[in-house]
C-alpha positions as a printed NumPy array, in Angstrom:
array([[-35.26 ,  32.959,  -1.872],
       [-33.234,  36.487,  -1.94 ],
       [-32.575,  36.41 ,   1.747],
       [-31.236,  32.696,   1.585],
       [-28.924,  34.314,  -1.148],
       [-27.974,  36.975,   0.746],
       [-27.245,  34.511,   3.928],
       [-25.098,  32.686,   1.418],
       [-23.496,  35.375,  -0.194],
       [-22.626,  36.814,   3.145],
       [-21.571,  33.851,   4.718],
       [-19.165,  33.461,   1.974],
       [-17.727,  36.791,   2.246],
       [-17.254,  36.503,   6.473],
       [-15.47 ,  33.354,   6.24 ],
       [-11.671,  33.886,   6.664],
       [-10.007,  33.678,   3.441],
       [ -6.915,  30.968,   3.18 ],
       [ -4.025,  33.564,   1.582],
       [ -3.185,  30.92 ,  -1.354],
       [  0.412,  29.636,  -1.032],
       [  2.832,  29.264,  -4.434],
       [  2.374,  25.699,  -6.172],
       [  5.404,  24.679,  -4.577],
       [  4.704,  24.987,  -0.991],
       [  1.271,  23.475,  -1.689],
       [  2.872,  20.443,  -3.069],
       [  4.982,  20.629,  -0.263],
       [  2.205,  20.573,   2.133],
       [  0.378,  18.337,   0.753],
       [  3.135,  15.624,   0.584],
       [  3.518,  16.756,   4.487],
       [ -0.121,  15.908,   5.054],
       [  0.375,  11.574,   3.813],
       [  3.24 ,  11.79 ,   6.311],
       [  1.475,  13.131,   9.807],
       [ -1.38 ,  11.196,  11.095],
       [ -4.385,  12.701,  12.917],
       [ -4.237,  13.485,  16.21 ],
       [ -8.227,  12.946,  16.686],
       [ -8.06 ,   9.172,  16.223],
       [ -4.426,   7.9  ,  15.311],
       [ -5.824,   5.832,  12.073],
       [ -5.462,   8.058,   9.249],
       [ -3.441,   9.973,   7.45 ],
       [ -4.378,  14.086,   7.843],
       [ -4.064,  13.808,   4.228],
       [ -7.533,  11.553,   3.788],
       [ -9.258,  12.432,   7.08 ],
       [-11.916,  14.421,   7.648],
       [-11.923,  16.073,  11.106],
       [-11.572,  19.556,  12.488],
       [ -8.379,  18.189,  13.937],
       [ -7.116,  17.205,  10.725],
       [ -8.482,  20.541,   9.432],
       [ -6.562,  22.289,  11.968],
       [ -3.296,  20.285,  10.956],
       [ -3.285,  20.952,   7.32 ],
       [ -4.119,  24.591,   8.348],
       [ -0.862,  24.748,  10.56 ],
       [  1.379,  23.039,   8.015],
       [  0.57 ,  26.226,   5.414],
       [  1.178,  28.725,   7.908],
       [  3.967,  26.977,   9.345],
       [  5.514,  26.508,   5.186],
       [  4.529,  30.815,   4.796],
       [  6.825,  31.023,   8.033],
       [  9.732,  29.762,   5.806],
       [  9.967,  26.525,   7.725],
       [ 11.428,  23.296,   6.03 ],
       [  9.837,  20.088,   5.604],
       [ 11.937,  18.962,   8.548],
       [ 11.135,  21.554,  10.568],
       [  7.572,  21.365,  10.196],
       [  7.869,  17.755,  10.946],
       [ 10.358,  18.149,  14.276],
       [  7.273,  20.781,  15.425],
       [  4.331,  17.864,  15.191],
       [  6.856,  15.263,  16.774],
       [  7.649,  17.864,  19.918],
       [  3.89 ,  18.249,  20.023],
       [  2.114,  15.004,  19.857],
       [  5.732,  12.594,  19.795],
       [  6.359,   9.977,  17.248],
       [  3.345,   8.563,  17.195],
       [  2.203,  11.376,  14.732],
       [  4.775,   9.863,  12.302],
       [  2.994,   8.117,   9.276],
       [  6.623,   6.29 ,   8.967],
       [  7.993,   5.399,  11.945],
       [ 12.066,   6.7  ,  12.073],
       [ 14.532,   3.567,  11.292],
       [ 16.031,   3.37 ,  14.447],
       [ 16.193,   1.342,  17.743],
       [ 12.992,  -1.774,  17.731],
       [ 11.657,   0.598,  14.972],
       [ 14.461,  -0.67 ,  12.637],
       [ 13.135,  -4.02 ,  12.434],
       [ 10.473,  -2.958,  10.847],
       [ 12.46 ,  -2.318,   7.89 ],
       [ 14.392,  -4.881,   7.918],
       [ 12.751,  -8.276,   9.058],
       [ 10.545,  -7.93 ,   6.174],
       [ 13.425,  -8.344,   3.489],
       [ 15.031, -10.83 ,   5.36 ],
       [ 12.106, -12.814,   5.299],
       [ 11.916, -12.589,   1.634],
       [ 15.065, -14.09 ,   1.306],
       [ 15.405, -16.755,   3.686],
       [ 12.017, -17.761,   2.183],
       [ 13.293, -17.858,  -1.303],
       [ 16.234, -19.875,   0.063],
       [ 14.247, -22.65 ,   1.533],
       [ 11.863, -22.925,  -1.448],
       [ 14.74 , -23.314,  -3.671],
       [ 16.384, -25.615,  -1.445],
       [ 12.974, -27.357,  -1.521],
       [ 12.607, -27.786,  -5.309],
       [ 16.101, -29.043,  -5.4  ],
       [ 15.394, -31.636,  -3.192],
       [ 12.475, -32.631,  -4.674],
       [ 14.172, -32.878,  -8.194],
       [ 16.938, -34.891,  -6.696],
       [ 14.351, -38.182,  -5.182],
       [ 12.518, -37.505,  -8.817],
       [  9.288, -36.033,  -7.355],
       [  9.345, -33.45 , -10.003],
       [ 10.205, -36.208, -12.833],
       [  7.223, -36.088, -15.407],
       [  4.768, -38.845, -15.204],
       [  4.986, -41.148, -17.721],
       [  1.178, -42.812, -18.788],
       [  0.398, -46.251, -18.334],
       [  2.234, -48.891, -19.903],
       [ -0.024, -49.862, -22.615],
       [ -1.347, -53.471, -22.151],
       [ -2.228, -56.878, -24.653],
       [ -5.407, -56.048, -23.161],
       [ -5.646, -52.26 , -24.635],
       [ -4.06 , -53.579, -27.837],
       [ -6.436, -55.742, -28.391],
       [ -9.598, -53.103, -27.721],
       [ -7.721, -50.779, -29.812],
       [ -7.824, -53.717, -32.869],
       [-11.606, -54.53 , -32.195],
       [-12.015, -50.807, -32.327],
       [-10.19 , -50.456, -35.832],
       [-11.957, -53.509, -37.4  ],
       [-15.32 , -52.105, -36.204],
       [-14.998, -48.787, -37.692],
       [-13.669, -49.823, -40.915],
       [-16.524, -52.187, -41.26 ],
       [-18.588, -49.158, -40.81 ],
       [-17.554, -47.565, -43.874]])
C-alpha cells in the first residue's frame, strides 16, 4: 500500500504543472473553447469533448491567451490551421449568410400565410361558433314526460 502511495504521490509531482491563468483569461478561454470544434472528429465542441486533441486545443488556447493574444487572434490562428470548418459559428458571409437569414424569413412568411389563413377562414364563417341543435316538438315533449315523471317521484 506505501509504494502505490508513493507511485501516486510521485506521479503527481512529475506531471507538468498548468501555470494557472488570471480569472479573466480563463473565462476567456473557456468561452473560446464553445466556439472551436475538435479537430479529432468535427462533432463537438472542444469545450464538451473529451479527446487528447481537444486536450491539446484547450491547452493551446491558454498559452496562446499568456502570449497576450486576443480572442480574434486566437481564433484567426485555428482558422489558418484547420480552415473554417473549426468554426462552431460559421462567419455570415457568402452561402454561409443564408444561414442566418432564411430562418427568419421563414418565420415571417409563415406567420403571413397563417394569418392570411385565419382571415379567410373567418370570412366563409368556418370559424363561426356552432350553434346546438335546434331543439325539436319531439325533445319538448321528452323533456315534459321527464318533468311529470320526476315530480311524481317526490
Amino acid at each position: 500500500m506505501p509504494l502505490v502511495a508513493a507511485l501516486v504521490v510521485f506521479a503527481a509531482l512529475a506531471a507538468p504543472q498548468a501555470t494557472p491563468l488570471d480569472p479573466a483569461l480563463e473565462a476567456e478561454a473557456r468561452q473560446i473553447e464553445t466556439e472551436v470544434i475538435a479537430p479529432c472528429c468535427w462533432s463537438q465542441q472542444v469545450s464538451v469533448h473529451q479527446s487528447p486533441a481537444a486536450d491539446q486545443m484547450r491547452a493551446d488556447i491558454r498559452s496562446m491567451l499568456a502570449e497576450g493574444r486576443s480572442h480574434d487572434q486566437v481564433l484567426e490562428a485555428f482558422v489558418a490551421e484547420y480552415g473554417e470548418r473549426i468554426l462552431a459559428m460559421p462567419p455570415a458571409r457568402g452561402y454561409k449568410l443564408s444561414l442566418y437569414v432564411l430562418p427568419v424569413v421563414l418565420l415571417v412568411v409563415s406567420a403571413f400565410a397563417l394569418g392570411l389563413l385565419v382571415k379567410r377562414m373567418a370570412g366563409r364563417g368556418a370559424l363561426a361558433p356552432v350553434a346546438g341543435p335546434a331543439a325539436s316538438d319531439a325533445d319538448d315533449q321528452y323533456r315534459d314526460r321527464l318533468t311529470d315523471e320526476l315530480r311524481d317521484l317526490e
